[in-house]
C-alpha positions in Angstrom: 189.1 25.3 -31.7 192.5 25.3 -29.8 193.7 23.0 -32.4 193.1 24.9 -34.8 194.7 27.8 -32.9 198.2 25.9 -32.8 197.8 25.4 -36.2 197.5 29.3 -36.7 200.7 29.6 -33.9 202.8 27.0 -36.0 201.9 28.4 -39.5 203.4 31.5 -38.7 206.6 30.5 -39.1 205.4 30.1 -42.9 206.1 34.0 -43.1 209.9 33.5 -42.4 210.1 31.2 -45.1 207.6 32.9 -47.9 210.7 35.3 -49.1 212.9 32.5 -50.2 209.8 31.1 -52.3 208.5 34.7 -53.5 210.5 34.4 -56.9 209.3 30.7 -57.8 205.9 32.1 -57.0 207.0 35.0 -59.8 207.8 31.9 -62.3 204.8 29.8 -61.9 202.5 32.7 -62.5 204.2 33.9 -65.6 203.1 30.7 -66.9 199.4 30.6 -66.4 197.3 32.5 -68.6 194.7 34.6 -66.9 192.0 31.9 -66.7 194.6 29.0 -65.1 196.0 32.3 -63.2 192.4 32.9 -61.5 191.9 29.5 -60.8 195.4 28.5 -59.4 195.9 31.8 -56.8 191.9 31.8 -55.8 192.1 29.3 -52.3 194.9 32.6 -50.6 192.1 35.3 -51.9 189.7 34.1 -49.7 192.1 33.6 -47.0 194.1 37.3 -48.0 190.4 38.9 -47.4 189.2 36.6 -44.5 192.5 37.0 -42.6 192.1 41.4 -43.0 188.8 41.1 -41.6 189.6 39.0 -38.5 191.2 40.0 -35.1 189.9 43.8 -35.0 187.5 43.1 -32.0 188.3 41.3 -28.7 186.1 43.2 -26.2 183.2 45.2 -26.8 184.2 49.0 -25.5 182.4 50.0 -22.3 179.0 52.4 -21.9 181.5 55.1 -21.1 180.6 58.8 -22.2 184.4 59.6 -21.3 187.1 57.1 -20.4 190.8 56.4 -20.7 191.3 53.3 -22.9 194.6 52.4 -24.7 195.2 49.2 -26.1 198.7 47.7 -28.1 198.3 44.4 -29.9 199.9 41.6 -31.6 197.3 39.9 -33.1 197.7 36.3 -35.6 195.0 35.4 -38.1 194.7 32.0 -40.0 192.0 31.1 -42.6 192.1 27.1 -42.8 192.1 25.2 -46.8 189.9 22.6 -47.0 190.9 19.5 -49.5 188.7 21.0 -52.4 191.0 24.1 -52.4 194.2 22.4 -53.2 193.4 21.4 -56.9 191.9 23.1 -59.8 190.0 22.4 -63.1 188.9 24.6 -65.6 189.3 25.5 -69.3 190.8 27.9 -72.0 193.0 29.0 -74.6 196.6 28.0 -74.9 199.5 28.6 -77.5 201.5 24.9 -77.7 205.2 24.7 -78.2 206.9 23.7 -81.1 207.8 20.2 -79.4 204.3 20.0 -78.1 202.9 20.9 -81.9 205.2 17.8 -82.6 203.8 15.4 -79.8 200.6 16.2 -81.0 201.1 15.1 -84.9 202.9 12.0 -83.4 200.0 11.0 -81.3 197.4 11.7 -84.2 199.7 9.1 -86.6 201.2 12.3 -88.6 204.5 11.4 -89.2 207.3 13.8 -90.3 207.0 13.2 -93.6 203.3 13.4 -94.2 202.7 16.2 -96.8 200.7 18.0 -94.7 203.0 18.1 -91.8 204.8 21.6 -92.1 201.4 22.8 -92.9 199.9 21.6 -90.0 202.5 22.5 -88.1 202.1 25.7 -88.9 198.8 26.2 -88.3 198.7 24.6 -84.9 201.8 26.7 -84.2 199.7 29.8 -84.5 196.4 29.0 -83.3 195.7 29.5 -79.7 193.7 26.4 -79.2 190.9 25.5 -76.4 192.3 22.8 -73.7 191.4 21.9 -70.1 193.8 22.8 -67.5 193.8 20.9 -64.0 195.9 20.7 -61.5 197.4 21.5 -58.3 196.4 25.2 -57.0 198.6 27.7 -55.2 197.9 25.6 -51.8 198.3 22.3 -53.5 201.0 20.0 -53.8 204.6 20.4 -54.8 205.1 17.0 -56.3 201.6 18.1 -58.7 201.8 19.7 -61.8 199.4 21.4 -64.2 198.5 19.1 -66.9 197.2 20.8 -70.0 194.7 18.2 -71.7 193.9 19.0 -75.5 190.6 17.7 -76.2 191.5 16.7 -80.0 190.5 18.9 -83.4 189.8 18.7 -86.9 192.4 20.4 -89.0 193.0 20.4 -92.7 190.6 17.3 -92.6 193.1 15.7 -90.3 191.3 14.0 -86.8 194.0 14.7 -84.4 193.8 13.2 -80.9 193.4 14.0 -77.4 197.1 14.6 -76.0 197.8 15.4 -72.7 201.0 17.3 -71.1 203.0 18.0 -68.0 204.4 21.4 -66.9 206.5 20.9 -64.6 207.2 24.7 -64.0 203.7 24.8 -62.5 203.3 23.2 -59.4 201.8 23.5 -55.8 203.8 26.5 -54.1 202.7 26.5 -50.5 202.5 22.2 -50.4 199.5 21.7 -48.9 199.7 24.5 -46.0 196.7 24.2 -44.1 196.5 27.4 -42.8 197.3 30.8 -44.4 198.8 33.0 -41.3 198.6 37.2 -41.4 200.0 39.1 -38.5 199.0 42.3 -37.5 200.2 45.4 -34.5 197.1 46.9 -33.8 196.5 50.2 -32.0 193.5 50.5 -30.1 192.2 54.0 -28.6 189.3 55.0 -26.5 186.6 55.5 -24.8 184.6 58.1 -26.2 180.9 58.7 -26.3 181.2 54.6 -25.9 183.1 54.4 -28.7 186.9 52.9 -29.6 188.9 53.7 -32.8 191.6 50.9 -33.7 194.3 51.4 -36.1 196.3 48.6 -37.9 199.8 49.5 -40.0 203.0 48.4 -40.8 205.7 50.4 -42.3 207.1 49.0 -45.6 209.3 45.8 -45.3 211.3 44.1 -47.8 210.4 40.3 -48.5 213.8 38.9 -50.5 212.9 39.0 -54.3 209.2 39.9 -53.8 209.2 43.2 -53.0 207.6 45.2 -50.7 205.1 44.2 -48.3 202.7 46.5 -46.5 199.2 47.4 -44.8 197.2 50.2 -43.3 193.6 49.5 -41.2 191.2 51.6 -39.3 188.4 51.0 -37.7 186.2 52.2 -34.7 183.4 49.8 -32.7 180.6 51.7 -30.3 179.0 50.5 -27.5 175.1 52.1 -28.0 174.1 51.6 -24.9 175.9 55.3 -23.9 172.8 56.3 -24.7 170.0 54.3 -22.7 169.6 55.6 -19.2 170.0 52.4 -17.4 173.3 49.8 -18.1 172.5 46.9 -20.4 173.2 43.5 -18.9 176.5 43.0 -21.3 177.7 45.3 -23.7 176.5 45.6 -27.4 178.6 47.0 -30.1 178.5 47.9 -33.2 182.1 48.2 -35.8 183.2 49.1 -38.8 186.2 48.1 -40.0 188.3 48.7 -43.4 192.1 47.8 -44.1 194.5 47.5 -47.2 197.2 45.5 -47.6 200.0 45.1 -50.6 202.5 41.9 -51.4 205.7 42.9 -53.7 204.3 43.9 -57.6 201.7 40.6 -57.4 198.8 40.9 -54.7 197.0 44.2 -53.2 193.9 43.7 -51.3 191.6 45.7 -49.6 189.1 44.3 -46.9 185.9 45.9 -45.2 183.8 44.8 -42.5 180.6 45.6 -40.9 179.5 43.7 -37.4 177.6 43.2 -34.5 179.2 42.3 -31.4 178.2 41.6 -27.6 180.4 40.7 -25.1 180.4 40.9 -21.0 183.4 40.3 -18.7 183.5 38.5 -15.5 186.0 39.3 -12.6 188.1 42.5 -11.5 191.7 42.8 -11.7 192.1 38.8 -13.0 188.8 38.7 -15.7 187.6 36.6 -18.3 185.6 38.0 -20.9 183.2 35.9 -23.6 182.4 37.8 -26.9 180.7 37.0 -30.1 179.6 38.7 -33.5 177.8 38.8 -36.6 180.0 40.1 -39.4 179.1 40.7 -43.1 182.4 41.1 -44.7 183.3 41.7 -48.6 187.4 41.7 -49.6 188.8 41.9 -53.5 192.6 41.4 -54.4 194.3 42.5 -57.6 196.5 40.2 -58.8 198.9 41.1 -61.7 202.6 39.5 -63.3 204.0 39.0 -66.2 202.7 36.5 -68.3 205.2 35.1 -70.9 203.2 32.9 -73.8 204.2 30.4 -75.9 203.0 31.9 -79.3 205.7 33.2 -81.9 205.6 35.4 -84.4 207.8 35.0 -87.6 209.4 32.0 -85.1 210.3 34.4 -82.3 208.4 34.3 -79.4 206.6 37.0 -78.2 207.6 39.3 -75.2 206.1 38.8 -71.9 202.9 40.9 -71.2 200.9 42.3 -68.1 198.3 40.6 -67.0 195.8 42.0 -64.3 192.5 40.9 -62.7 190.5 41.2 -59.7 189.1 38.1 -57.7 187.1 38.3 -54.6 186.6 36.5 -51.6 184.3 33.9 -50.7 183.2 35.3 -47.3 180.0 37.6 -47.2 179.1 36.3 -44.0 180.2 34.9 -40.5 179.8 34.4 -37.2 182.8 34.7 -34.5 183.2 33.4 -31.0 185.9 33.9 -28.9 187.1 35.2 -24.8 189.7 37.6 -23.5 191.7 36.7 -20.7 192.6 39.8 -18.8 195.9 39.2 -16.4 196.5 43.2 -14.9 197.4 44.8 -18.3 198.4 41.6 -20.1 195.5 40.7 -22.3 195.2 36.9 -24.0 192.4 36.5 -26.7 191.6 34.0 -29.0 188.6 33.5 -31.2 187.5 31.6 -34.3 185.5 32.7 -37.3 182.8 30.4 -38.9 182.5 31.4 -42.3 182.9 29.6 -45.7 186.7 30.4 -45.4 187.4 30.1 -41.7 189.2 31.8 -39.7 191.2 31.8 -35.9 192.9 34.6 -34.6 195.0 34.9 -31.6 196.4 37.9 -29.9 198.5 39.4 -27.3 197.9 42.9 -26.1 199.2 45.5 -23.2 196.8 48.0 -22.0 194.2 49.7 -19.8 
């Protein structure tokens, strides 16, 4: 676990360097159709949602019908890629470029001056064909490209043969991050009726050629045992939890998350305090770009047209496990997420 928490420290520093990248990122996608587009930006969804839903809950408010609580945080979240998320495989549709049109007759043994060359040509030109598309994804490597593999076709009663190609304008962007940091100030509020109400925002900030990024969360965690006339051995709660974040023109996600929590904390003015939960958790990002394909019309390409979908994470459920260390009215937490994408946070917080 603290391993992996240095890992979430050190791959913050990736957020210093993700503006001078932003408009690469802009390039590679407006060359991936929406099916290679899914596929290649899919490993940060999961981490874009895990990463919203992480962090809100370090301590379980107390049985308090009316207290003073105030809480201002710092907190780091990392979701962790595992090998299988770095590369991709699927397939679809493609327009091939006139020089790729000509590899293609070359490889099939349909030399320039066959007869049926220019009409070949021309219908290959046109057709948006079904290939295979592997590669490296968003979290892969840089020195990986997509290769575009065309399975082979009958056309005009010509056999033409597999051919495969490079694009060398697709490539791993991150290079093989291992952990996708988010940082978050968090407010958090309290106690009422046993109950806190956090709030997560930051104003809009400019990321060089990317645009604009921004989020807003709130959420609110109560302690039921308010309620029972005699004080629970450790404190229950139970939080809610919803927050929206937005990347330049490409990403915007929203996250929500339901959980169970119990905690209990040991000591007075120097405390420690173990916590746990069971989250169900559900996130969904829109991506959209510009996607500029290779078909022509009358031997002028085409403009460059919007493309838009919505993926969603991979986490539905988790389990987190974590401690506070109180020091007067500095406040030290860490705690990691197990979940199919997982997840540490680590946070930093001043209050009473």
């Amino acid at each position: 676990m603290f391993k992996k928490l240095f890992c979430l420290m050190a791959a913050v520093l990736f957020i210093l360097s993700f503006s001078v990248k932003a408009q690469s990122l802009e390039e590679t996608l407006s060359k991936l159709s929406s099916t290679a587009g899914k596929s290649y930006v899919a490993p940060v969804i999961s981490a874009f949602g895990s990463n919203l839903n992480s962090g809100w809950v370090s301590q379980v408010p107390s049985a308090t019908r009316v207290g003073f609580h105030l809480d201002v945080k710092i907190a780091a979240m990392g979701s962790f890629f595992s090998d299988e998320n770095k590369n991709f495989n699927t397939s679809g549709k493609f327009f091939f470029t006139s020089s790729q049109v000509d590899q293609i007759l070359a490889s099939s043994g349909v030399s320039s001056t066959n007869p049926q060359y220019a009409s070949l040509k021309n219908e290959l030109m046109k057709t948006e064909l079904e290939v295979n598309f592997s590669g490296p994804t968003i979290v892969g490597s840089k020195n990986e490209y997509l290769k575009i593999n065309f399975p082979g076709k009958t056309v005009q009663g010509v056999n033409l043969a597999k051919t495969n190609f490079d694009v060398t304008a697709v490539k791993g962007f991150l290079d093989e991050l291992p952990v996708f940091p988010t940082a978050a100030p968090q407010l958090t509020v309290g106690t009422v009726m046993g109950t806190n109400v956090s709030f997560r925002y930051l104003p809009d900030v400019d990321i060089e050629d990317m645009g604009k990024f921004t989020f807003f969360g709130i959420g609110a965690i109560h302690n039921p045992g308010v309620w029972f006339p005699n004080p629970l051995p450790v404190d229950i709660g139970v939080g809610y939890f919803t927050q929206k974040m937005k990347v330049g023109d490409i990403f915007e996600s929203t996250a929500n998350q339901f959980g169970l929590y119990v905690s209990k904390t040991f000591g007075l003015v120097i405390s420690i305090t173990p916590y746990a939960g069971l989250v169900s958790e559900n996130s969904k990002t829109t991506v959209s770009y510009d996607y500029q394909s290779n078909e022509t019309v009358n031997g002028v390409q085409v403009p460059k047209t919007k493309l838009s979908f919505e993926l969603e994470g991979e986490n539905t459920t988790g389990f987190v496990v974590g401690f506070t260390l109180h020091l007067a009215a500095v406040n030290i937490n860490a705690d990691y997420k197990v979940a199919k994408t997982k997840t540490a946070s680590a946070g930093i917080s001043f209050g009473f």
